[in-house]
Backbone bond lengths (Angstrom), bond angles and torsions (degrees), N, CA, C in turn:
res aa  C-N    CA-C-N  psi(-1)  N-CA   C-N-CA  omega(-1)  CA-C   N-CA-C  phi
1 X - - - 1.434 - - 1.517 107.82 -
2 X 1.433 109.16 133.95 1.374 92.68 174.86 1.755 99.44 -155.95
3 X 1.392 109.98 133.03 1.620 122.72 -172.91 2.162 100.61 -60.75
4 X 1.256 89.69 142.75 1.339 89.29 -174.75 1.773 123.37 -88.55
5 X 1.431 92.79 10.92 1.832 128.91 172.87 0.961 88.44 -117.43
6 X 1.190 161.40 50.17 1.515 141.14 146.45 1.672 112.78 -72.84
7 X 1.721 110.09 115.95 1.329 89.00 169.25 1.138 128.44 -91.15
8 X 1.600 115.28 7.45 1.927 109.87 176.43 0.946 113.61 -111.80
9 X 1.800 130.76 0.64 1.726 110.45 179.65 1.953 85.12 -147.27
10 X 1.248 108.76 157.64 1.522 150.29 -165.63 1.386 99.86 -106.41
11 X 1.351 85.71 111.52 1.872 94.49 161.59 1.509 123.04 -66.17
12 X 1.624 118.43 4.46 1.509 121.28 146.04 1.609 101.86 -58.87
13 X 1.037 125.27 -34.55 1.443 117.05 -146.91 1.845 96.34 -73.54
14 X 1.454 109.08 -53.77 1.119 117.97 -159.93 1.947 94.83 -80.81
15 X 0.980 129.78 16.68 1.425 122.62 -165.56 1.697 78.84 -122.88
16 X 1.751 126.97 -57.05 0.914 103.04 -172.28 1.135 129.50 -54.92
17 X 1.250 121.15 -24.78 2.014 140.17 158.80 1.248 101.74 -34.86
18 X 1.439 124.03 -67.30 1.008 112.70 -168.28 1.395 136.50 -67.44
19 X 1.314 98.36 -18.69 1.765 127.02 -169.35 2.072 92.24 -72.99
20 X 1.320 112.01 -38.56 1.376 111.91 178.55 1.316 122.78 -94.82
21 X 1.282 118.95 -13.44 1.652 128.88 -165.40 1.672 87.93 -132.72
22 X 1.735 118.65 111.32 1.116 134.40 -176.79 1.455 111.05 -78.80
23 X 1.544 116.26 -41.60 1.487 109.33 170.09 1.778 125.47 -64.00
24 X 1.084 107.69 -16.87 1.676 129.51 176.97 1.453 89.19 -26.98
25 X 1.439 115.68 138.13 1.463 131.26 146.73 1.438 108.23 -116.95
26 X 0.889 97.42 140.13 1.659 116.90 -174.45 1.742 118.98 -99.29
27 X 1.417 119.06 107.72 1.438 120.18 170.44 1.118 132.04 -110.28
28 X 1.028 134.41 90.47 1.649 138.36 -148.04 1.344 91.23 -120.97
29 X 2.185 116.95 111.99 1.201 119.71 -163.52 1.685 102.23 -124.78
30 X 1.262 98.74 119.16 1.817 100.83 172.35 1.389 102.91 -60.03
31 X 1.629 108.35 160.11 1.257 136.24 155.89 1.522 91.58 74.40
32 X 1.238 140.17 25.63 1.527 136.39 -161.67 2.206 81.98 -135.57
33 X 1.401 94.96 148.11 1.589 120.87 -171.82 2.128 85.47 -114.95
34 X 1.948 103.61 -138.79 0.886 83.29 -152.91 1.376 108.89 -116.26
35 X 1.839 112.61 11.51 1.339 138.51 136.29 1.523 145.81 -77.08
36 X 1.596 100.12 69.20 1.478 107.96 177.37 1.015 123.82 -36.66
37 X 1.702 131.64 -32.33 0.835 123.63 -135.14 1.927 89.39 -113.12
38 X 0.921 98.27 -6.14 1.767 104.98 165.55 0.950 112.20 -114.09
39 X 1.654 144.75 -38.89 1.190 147.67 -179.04 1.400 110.41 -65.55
40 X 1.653 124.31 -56.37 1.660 114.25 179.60 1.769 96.70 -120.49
41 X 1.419 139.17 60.66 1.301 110.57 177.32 1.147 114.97 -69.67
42 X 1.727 150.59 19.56 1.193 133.23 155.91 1.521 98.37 -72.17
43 X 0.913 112.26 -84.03 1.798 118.23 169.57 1.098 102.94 8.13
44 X 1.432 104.00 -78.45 1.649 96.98 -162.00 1.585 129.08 -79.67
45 X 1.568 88.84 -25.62 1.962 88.48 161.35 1.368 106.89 -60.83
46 X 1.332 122.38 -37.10 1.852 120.80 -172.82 1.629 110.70 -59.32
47 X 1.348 94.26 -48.09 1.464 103.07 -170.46 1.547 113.74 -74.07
48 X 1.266 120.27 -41.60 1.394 127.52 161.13 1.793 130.73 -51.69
49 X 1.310 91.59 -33.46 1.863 112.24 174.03 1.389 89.13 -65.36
50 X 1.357 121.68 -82.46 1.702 137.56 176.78 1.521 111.43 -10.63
51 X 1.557 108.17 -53.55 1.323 135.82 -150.43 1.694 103.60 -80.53
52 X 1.720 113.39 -45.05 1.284 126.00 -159.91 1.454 98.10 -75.65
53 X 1.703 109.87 -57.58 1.462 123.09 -173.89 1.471 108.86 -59.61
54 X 1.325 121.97 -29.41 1.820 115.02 -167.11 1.964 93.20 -68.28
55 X 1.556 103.95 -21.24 1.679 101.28 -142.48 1.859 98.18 -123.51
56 X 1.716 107.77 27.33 1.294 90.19 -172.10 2.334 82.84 -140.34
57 X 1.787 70.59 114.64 1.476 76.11 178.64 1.413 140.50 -63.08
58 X 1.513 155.28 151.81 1.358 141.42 -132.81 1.586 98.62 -119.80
């Protein structure tokens, strides 16, 4: 996940992750700096709920 205002890390960074790690989901959140987790926490509870259930076996 990475805020699309982030001023300390590059959405190269988190793309190159993904480019090597095939299960990688990718969240790239407008109006978010370099605390997701204060800047959009619906987002990321949404995306994480999404994230846990796609990847948690039954």
């Amino acid at each position: 996940m990475q805020g699309l205002d982030d001023e300390y890390g590059t959405l190269e960074q988190i793309r190159g992750i993904a480019r090597r790690v095939p299960q990688t989901e990718l969240l790239e959140l407008p109006d978010c700096g370099h605390s997701p987790h204060k800047d959009q926490p619906q987002a990321l509870i949404e995306a994480a709920t999404r994230f846990i259930k796609a990847n948690t076996r039954s």
